[in-house]
PyMOL commands that place a pseudoatom at each C-alpha (Angstrom):
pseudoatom trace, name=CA, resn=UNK, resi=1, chain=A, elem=C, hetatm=0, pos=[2.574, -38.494, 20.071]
pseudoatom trace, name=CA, resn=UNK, resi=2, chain=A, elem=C, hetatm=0, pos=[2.824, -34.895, 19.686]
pseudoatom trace, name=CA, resn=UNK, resi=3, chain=A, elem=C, hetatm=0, pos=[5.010, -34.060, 22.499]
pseudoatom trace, name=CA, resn=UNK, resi=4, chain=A, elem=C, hetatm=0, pos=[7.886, -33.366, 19.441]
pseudoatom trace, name=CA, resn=UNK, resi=5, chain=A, elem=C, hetatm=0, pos=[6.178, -30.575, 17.624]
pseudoatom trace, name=CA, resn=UNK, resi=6, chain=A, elem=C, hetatm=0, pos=[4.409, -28.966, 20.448]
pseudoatom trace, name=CA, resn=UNK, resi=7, chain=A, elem=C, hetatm=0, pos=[7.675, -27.175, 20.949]
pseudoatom trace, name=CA, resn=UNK, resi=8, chain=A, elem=C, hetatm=0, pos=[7.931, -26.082, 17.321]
pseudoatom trace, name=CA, resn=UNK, resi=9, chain=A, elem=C, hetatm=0, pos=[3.559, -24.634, 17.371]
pseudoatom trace, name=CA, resn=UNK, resi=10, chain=A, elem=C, hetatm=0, pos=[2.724, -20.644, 17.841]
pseudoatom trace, name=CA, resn=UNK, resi=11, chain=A, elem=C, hetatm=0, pos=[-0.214, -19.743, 19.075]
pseudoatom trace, name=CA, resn=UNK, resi=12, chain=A, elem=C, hetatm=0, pos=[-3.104, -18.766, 17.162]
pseudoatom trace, name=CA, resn=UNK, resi=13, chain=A, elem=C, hetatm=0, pos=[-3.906, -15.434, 15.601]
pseudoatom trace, name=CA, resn=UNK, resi=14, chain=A, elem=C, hetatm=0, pos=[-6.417, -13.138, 17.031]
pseudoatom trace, name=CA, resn=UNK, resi=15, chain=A, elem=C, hetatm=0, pos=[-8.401, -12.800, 13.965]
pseudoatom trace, name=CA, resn=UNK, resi=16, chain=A, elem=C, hetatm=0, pos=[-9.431, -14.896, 11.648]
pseudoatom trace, name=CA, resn=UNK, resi=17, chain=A, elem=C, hetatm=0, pos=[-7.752, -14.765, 7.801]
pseudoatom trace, name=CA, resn=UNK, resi=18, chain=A, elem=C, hetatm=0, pos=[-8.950, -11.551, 6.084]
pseudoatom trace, name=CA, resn=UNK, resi=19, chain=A, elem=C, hetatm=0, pos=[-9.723, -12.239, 2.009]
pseudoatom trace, name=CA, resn=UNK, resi=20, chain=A, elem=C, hetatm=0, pos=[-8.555, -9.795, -0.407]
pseudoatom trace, name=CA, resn=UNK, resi=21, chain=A, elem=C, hetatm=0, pos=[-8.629, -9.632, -4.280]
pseudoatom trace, name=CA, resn=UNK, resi=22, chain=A, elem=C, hetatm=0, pos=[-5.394, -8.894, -5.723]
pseudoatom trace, name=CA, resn=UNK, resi=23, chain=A, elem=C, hetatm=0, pos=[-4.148, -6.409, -8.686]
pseudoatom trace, name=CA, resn=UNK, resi=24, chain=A, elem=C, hetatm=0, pos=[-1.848, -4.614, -10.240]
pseudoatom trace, name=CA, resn=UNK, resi=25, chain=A, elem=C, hetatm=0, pos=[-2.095, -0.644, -11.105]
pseudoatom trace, name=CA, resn=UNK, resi=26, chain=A, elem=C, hetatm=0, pos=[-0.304, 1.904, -12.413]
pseudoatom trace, name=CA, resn=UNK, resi=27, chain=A, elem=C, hetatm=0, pos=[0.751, 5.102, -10.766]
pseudoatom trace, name=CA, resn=UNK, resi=28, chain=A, elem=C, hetatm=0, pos=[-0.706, 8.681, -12.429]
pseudoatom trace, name=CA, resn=UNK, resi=29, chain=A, elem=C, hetatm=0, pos=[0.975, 11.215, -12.752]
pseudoatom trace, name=CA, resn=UNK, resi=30, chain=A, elem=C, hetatm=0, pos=[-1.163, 12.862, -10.034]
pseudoatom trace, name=CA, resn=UNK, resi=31, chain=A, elem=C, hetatm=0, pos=[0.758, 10.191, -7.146]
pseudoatom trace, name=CA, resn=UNK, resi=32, chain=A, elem=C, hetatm=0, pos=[-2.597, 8.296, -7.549]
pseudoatom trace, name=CA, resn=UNK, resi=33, chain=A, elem=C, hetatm=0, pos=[-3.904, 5.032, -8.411]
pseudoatom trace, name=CA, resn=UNK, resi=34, chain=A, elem=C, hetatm=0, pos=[-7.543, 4.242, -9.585]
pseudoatom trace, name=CA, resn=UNK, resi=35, chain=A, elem=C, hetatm=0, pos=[-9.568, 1.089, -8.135]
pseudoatom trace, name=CA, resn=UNK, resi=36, chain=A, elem=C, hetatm=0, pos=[-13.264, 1.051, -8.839]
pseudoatom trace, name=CA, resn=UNK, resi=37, chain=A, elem=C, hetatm=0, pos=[-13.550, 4.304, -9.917]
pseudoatom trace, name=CA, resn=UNK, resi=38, chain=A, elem=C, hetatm=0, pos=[-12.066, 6.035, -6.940]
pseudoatom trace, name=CA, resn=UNK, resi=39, chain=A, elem=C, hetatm=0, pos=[-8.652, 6.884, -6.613]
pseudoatom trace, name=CA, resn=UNK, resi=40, chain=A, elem=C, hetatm=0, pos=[-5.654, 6.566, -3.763]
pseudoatom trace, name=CA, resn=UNK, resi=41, chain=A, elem=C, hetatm=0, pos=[-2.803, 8.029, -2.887]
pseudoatom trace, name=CA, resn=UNK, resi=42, chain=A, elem=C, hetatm=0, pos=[0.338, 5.754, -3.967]
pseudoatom trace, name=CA, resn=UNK, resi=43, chain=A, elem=C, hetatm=0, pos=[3.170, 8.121, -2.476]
pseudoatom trace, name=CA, resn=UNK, resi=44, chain=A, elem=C, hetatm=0, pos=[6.247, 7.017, -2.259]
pseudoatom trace, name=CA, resn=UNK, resi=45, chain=A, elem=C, hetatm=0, pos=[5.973, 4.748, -5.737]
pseudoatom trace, name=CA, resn=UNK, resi=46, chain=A, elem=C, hetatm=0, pos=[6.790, 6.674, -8.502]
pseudoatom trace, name=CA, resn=UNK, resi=47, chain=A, elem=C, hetatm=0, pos=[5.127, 8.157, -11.268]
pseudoatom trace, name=CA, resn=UNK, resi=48, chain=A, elem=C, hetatm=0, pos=[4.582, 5.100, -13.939]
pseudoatom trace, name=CA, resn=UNK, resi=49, chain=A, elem=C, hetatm=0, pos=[5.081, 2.478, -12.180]
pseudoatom trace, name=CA, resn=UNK, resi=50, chain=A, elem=C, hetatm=0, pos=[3.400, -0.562, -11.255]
pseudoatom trace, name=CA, resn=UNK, resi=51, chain=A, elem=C, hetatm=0, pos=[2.157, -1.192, -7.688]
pseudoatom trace, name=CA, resn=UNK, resi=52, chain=A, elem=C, hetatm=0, pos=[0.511, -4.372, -6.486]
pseudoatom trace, name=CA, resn=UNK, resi=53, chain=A, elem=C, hetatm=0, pos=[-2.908, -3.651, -4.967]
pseudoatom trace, name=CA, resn=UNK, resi=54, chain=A, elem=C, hetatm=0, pos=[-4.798, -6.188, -2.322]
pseudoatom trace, name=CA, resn=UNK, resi=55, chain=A, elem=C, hetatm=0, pos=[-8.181, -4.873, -1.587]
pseudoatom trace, name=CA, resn=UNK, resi=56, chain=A, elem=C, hetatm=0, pos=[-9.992, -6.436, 1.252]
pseudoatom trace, name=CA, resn=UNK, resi=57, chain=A, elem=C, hetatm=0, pos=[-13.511, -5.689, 2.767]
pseudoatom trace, name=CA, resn=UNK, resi=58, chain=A, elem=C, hetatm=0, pos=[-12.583, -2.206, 4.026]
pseudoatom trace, name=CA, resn=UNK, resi=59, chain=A, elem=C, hetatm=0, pos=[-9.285, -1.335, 3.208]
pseudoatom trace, name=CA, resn=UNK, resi=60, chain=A, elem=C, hetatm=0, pos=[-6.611, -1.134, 0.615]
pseudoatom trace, name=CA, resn=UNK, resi=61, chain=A, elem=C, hetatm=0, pos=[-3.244, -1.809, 0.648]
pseudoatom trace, name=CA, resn=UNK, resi=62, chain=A, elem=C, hetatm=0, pos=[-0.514, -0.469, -2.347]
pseudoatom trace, name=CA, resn=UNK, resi=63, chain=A, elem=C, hetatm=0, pos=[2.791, -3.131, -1.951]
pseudoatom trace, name=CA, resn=UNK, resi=64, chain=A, elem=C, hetatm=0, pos=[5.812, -3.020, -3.707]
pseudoatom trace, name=CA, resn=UNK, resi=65, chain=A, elem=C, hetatm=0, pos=[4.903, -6.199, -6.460]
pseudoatom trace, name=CA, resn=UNK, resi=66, chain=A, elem=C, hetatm=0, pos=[8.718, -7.401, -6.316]
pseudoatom trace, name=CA, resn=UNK, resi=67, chain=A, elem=C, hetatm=0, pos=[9.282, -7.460, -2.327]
pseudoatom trace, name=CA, resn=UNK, resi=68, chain=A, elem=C, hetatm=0, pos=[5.212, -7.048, -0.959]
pseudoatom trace, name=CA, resn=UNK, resi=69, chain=A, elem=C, hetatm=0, pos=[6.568, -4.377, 1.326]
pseudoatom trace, name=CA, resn=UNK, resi=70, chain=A, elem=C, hetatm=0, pos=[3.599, -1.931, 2.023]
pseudoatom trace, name=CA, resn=UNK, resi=71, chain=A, elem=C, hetatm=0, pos=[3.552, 1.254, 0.889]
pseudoatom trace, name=CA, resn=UNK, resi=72, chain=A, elem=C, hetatm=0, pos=[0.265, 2.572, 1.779]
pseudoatom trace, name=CA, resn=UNK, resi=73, chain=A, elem=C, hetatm=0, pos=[-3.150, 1.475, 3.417]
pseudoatom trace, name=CA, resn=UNK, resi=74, chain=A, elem=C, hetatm=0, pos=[-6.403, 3.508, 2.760]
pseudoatom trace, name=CA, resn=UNK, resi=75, chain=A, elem=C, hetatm=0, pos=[-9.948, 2.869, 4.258]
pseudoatom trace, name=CA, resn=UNK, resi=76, chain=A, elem=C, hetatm=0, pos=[-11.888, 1.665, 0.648]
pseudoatom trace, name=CA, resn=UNK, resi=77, chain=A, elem=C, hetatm=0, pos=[-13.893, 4.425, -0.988]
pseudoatom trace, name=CA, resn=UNK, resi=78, chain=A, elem=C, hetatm=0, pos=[-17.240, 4.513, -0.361]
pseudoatom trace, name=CA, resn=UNK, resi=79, chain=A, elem=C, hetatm=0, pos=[-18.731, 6.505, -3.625]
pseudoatom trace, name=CA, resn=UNK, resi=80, chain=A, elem=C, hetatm=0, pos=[-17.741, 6.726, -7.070]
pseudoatom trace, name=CA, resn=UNK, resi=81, chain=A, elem=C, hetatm=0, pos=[-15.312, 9.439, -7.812]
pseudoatom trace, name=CA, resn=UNK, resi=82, chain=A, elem=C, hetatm=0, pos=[-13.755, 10.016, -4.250]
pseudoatom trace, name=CA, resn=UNK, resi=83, chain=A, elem=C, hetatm=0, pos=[-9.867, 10.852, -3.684]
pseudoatom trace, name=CA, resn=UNK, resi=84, chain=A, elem=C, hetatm=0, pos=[-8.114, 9.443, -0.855]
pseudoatom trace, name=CA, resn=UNK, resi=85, chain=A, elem=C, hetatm=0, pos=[-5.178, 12.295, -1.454]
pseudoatom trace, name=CA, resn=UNK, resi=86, chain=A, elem=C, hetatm=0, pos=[-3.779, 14.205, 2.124]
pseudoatom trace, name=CA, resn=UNK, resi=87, chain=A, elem=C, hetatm=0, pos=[-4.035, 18.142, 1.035]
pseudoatom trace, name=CA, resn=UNK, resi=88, chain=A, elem=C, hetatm=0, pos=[-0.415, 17.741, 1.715]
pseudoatom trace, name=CA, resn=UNK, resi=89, chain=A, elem=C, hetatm=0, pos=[0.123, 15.950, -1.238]
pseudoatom trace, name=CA, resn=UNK, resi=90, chain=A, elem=C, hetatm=0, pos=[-2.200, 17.759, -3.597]
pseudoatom trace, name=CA, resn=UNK, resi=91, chain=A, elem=C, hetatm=0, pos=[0.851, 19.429, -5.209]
pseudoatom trace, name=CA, resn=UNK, resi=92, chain=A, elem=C, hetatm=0, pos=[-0.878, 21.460, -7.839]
pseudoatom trace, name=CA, resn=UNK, resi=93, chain=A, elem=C, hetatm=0, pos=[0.794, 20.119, -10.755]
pseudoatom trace, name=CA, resn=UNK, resi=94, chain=A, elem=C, hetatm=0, pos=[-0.630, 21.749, -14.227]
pseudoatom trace, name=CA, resn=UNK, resi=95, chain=A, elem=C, hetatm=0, pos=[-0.857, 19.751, -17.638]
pseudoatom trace, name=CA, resn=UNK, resi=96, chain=A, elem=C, hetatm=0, pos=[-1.987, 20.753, -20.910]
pseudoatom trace, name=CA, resn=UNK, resi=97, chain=A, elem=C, hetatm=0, pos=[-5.137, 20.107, -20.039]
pseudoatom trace, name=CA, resn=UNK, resi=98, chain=A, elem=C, hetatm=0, pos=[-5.312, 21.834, -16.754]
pseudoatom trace, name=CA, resn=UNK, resi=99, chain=A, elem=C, hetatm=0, pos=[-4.522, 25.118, -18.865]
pseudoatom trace, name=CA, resn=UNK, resi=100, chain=A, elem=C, hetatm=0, pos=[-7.465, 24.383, -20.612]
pseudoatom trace, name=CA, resn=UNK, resi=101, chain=A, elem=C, hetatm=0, pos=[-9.434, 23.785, -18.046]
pseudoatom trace, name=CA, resn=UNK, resi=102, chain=A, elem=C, hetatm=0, pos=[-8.655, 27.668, -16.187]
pseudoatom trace, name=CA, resn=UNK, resi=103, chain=A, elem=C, hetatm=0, pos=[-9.297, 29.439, -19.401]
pseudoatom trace, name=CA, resn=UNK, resi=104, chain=A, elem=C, hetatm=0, pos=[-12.439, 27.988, -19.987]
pseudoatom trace, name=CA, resn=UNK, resi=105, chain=A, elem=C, hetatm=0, pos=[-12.856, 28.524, -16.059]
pseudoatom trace, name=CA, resn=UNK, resi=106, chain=A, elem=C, hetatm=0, pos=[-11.671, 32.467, -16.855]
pseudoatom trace, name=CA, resn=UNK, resi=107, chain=A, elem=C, hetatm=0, pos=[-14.262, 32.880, -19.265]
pseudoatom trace, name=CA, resn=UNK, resi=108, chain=A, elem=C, hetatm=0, pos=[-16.571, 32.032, -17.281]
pseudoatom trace, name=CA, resn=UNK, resi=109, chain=A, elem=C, hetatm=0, pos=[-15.769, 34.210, -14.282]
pseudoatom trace, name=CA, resn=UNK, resi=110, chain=A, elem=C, hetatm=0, pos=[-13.624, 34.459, -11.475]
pseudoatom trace, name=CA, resn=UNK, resi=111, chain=A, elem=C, hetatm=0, pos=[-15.272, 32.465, -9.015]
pseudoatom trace, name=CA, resn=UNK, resi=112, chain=A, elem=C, hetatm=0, pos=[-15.368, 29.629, -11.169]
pseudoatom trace, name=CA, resn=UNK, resi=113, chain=A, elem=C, hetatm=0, pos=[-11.262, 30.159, -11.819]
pseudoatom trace, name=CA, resn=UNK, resi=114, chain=A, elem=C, hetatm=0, pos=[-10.681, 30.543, -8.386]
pseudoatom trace, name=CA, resn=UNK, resi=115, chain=A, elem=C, hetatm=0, pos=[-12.828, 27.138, -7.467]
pseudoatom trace, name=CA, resn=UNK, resi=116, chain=A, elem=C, hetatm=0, pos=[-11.131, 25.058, -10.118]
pseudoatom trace, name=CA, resn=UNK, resi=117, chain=A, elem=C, hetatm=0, pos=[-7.394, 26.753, -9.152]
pseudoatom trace, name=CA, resn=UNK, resi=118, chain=A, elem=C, hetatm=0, pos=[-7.680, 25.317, -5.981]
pseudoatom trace, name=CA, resn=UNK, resi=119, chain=A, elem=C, hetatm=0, pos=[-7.144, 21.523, -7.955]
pseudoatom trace, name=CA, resn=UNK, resi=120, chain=A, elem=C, hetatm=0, pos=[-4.244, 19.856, -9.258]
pseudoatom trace, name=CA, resn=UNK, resi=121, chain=A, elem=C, hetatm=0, pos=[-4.544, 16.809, -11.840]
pseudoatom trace, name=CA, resn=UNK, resi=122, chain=A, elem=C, hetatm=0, pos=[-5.868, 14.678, -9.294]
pseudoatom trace, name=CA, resn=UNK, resi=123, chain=A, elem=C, hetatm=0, pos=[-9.858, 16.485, -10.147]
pseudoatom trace, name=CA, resn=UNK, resi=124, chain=A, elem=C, hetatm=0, pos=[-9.636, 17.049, -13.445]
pseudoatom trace, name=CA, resn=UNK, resi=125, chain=A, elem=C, hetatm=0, pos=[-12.296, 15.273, -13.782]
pseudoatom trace, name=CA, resn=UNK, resi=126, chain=A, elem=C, hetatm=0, pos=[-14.279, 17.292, -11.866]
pseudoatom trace, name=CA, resn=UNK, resi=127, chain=A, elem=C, hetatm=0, pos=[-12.975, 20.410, -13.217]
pseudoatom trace, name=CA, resn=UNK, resi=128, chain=A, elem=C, hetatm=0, pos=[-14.091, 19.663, -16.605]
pseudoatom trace, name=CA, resn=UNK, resi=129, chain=A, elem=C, hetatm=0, pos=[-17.483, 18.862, -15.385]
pseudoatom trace, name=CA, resn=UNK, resi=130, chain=A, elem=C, hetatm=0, pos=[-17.516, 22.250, -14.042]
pseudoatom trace, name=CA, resn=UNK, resi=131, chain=A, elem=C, hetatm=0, pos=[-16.679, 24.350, -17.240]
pseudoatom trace, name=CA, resn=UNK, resi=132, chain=A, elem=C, hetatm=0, pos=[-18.791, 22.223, -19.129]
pseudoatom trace, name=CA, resn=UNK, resi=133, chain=A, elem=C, hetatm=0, pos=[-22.069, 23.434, -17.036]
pseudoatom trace, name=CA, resn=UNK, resi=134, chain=A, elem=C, hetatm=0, pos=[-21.325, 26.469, -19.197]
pseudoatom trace, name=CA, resn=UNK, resi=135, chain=A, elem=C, hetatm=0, pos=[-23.834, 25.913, -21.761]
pseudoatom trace, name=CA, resn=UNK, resi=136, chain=A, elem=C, hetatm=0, pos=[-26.649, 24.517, -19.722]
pseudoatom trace, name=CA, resn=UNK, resi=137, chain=A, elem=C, hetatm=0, pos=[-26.680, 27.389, -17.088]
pseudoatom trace, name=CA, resn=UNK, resi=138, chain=A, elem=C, hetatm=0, pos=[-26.040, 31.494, -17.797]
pseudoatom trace, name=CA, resn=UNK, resi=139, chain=A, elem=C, hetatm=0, pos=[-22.219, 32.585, -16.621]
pseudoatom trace, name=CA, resn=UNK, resi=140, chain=A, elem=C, hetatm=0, pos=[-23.807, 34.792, -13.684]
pseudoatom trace, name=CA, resn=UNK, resi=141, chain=A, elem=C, hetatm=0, pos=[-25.447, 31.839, -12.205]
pseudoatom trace, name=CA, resn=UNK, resi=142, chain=A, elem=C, hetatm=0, pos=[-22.468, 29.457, -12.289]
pseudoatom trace, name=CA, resn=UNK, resi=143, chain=A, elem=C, hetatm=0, pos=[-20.547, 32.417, -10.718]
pseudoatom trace, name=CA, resn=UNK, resi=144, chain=A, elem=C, hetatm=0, pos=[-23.179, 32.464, -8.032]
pseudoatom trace, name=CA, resn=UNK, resi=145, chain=A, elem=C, hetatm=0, pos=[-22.568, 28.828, -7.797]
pseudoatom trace, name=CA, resn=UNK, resi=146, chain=A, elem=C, hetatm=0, pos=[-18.920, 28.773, -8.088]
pseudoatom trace, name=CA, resn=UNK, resi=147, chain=A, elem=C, hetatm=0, pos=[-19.192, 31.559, -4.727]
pseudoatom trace, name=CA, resn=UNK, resi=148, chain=A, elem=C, hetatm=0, pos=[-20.700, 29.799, -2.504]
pseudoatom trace, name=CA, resn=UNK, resi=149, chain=A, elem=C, hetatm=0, pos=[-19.089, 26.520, -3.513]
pseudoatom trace, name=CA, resn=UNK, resi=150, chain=A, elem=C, hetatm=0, pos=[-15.523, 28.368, -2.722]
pseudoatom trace, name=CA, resn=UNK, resi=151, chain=A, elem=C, hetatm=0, pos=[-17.573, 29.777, 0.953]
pseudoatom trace, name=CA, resn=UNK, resi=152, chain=A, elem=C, hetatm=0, pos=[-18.124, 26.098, 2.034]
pseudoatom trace, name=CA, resn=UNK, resi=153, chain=A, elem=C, hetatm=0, pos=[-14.967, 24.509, 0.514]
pseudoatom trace, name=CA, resn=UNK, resi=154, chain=A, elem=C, hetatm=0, pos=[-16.955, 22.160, -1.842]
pseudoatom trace, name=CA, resn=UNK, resi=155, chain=A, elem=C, hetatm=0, pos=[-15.495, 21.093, -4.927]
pseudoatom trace, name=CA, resn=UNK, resi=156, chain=A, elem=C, hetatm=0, pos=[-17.311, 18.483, -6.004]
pseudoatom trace, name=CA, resn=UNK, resi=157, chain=A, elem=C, hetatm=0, pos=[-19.299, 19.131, -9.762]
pseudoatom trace, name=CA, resn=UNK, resi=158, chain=A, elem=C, hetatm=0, pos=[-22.287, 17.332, -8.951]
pseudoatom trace, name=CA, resn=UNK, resi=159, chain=A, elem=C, hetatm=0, pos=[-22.455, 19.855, -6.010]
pseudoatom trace, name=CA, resn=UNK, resi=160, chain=A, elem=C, hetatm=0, pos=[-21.693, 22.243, -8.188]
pseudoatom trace, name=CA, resn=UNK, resi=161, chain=A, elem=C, hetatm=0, pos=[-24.763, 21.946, -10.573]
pseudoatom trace, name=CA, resn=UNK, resi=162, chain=A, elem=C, hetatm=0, pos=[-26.925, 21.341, -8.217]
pseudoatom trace, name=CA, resn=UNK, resi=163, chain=A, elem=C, hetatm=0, pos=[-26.640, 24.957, -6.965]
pseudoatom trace, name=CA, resn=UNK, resi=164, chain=A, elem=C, hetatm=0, pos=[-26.750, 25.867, -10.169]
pseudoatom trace, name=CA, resn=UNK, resi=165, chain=A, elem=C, hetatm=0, pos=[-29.978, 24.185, -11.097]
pseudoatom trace, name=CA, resn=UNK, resi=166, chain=A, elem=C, hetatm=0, pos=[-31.600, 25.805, -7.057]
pseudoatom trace, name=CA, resn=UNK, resi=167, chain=A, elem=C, hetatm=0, pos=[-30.148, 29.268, -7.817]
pseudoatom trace, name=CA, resn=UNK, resi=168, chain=A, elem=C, hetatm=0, pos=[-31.496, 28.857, -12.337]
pseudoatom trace, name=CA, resn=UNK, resi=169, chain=A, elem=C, hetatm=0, pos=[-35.152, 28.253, -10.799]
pseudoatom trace, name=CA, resn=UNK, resi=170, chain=A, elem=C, hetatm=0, pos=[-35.304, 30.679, -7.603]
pseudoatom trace, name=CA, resn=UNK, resi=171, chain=A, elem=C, hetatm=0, pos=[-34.075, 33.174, -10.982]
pseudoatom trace, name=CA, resn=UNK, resi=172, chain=A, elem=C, hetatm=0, pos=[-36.748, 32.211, -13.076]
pseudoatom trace, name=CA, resn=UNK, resi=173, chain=A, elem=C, hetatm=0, pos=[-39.235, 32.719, -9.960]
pseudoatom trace, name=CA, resn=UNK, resi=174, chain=A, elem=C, hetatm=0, pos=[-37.798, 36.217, -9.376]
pseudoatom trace, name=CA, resn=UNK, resi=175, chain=A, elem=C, hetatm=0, pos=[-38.246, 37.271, -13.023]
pseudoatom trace, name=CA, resn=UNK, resi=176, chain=A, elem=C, hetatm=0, pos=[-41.720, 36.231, -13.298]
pseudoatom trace, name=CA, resn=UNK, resi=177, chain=A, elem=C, hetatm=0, pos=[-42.915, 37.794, -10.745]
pseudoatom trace, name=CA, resn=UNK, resi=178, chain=A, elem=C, hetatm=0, pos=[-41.889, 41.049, -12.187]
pseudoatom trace, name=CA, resn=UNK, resi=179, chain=A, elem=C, hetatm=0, pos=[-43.627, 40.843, -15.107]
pseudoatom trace, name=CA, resn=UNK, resi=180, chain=A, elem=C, hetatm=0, pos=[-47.066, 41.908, -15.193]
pseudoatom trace, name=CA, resn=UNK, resi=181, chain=A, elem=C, hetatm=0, pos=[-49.738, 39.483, -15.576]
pseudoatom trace, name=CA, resn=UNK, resi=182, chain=A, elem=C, hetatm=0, pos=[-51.624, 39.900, -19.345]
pseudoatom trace, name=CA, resn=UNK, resi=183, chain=A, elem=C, hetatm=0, pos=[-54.904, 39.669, -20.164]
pseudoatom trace, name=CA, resn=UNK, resi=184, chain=A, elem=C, hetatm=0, pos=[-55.237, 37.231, -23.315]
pseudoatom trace, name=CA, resn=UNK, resi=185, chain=A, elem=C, hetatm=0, pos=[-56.023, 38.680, -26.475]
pseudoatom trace, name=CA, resn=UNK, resi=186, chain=A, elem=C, hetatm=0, pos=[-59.350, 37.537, -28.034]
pseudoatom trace, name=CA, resn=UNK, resi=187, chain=A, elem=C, hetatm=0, pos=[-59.142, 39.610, -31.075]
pseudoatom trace, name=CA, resn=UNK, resi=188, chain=A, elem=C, hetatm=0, pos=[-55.908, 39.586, -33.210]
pseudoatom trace, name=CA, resn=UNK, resi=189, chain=A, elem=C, hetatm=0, pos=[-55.534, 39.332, -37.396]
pseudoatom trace, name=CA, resn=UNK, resi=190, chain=A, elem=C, hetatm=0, pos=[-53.773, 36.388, -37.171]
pseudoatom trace, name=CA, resn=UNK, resi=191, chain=A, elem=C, hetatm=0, pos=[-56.715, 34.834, -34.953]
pseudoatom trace, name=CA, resn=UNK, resi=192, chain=A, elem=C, hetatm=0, pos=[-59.469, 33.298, -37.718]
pseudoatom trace, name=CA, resn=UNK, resi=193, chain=A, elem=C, hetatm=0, pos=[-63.045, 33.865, -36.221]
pseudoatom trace, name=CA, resn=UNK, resi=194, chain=A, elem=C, hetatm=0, pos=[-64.962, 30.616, -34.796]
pseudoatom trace, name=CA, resn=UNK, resi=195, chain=A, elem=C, hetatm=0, pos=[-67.184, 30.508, -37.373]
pseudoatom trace, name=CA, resn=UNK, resi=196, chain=A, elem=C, hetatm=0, pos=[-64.143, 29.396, -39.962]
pseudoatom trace, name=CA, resn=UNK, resi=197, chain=A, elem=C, hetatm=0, pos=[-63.001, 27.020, -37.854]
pseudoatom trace, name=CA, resn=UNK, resi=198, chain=A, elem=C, hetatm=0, pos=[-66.259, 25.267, -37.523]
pseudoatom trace, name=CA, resn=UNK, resi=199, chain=A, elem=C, hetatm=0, pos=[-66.808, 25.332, -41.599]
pseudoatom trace, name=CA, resn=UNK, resi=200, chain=A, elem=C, hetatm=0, pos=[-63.126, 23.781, -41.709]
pseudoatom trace, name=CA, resn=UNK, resi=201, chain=A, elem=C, hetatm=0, pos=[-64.313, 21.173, -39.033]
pseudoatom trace, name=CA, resn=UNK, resi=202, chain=A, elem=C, hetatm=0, pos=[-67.357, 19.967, -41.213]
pseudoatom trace, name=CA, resn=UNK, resi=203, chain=A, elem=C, hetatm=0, pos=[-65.796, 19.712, -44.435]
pseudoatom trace, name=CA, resn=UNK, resi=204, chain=A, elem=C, hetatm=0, pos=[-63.004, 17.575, -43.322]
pseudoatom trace, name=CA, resn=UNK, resi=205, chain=A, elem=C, hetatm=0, pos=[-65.869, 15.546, -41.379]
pseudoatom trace, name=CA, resn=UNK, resi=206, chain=A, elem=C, hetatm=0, pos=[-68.318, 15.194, -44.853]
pseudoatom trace, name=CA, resn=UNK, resi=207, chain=A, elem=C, hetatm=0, pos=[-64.893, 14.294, -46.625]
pseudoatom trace, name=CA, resn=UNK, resi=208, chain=A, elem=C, hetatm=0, pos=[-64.054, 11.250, -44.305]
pseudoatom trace, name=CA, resn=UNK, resi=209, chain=A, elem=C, hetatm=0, pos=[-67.904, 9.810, -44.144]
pseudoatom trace, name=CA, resn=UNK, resi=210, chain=A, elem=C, hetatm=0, pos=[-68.567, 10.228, -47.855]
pseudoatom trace, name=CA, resn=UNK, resi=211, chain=A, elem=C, hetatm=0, pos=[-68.106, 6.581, -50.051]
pseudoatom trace, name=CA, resn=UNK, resi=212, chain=A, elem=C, hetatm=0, pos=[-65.220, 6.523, -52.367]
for i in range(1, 212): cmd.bond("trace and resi %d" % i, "trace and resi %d" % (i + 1))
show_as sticks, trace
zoom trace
C-alpha cells in the first residue's frame, strides 16, 4: 500500500534533530552581539541591527531574521565575559569612553596605557576594571602588573589584579623585612602603671555588686 510514496521518501538524516533556543539581538557598535554574558562576532550584519540568534548545546548561529540565511557560527562561550572576536576584526575603534579609559590608563603609567591600547570597544569592560584597580593597589605595582600582563599577552582584569594582589604582598614581605625588629616599650607617659589599672578594676567591680 505504500508502493506510491516510496518513490516520493529521502532517506534519513545522520543525526538526530539538534534543539536550539531562539532570539533576537542587536549588533554593538564593536561588530558584536552579547548572549549570556559573553559576546560574538556578528560580521557582516551591520552596526544596529537586529540578528536572529539560535543557540544550541555547543554552538551559536547569527541568521539574517527576514531570510534565516547564516551569517556566522561560533563554538558557545564557556565563561562569563569571553569574546569570540578574530584579532582581524578587533578594529580599534575609540569612543568617548575609550578616551577616558587611556587617560586614566596614562595616569597611571605606561604599561598600563600600553595594555589597555591594545583594545578596541569590544573590552571596555575590562579596561575599566583595570583603571579602576587604581585605588586599591599603589601605581608602581599596577605598572608591575600591567608589564608582565603585556610579556604574556594577557588582558584579562581579573588576571590583572590578581598579579597585583601576588606582587602588593611579596612588597609588603620585602619591606618588613627591612625594618628592624623593636623591642616593646614597657615604660612610656602615656602608659598608666599596673597598680591604677587594678584600683580602676575594683571600683567598677564594688559599683556593679553593691544594692541599689
Amino acid at each position: 500500500m505504500f508502493q506510491e510514496e516510496r518513490a516520493h521518501l529521502k532517506a534519513l538524516p545522520l543525526e538526530g534533530f539538534h534543539y536550539f533556543e531562539e532570539g533576537t539581538r542587536t549588533v554593538g557598535d564593536d561588530t558584536t552581539i552579547q548572549v549570556d554574558s559573553a559576546w560574538y562576532a556578528a560580521r557582516p550584519a551591520r552596526i544596529g541591527s537586529a540578528v536572529l540568534i539560535r543557540l544550541y548545546e555547543h554552538e551559536l548561529e547569527i541568521r539574517d531574521p527576514h531570510t534565516l540565511e547564516l551569517i556566522r557560527r561560533h563554538p558557545r562561550a564557556t565563561h562569563k565575559g569571553e569574546v569570540k572576536l578574530p584579532d582581524a576584526e578587533r578594529v580599534f575603534n575609540p569612543s568617548r569612553q575609550t578616551h577616558q579609559i587611556l587617560a586614566r590608563a596614562e595616569h597611571i603609567g605606561p604599561n598600563t596605557l600600553a595594555l589597555c591600547s591594545q583594545r578596541g570597544r569590544e573590552a571596555q569592560k575590562s579596561m575599566w576594571g583595570i583603571v579602576g584597580l587604581s585605588p586599591r593597589y599603589p601605581d608602581c605595582i599596577l605598572e608591575q602588573a600591567a608589564a608582565v600582563a603585556l610579556a604574556r599577552q594577557i588582558h584579562s582584569c581579573k588576571a590583572v589584579r590578581a598579579m597585583a594582589e601576588q606582587l602588593l604582598a611579596q612588597a609588603v614581605v620585602d619591606l618588613d623585612a627591612l625594618q628592624p625588629q623593636l623591642p616593646l616599650t614597657q615604660q612610656h607617659e602615656l602608659i598608666r602603671a599596673p597598680a591604677e589599672y587594678a584600683e580602676f578594676f575594683n571600683r567598677l567591680s564594688a559599683a556593679n555588686t553593691s544594692p541599689s
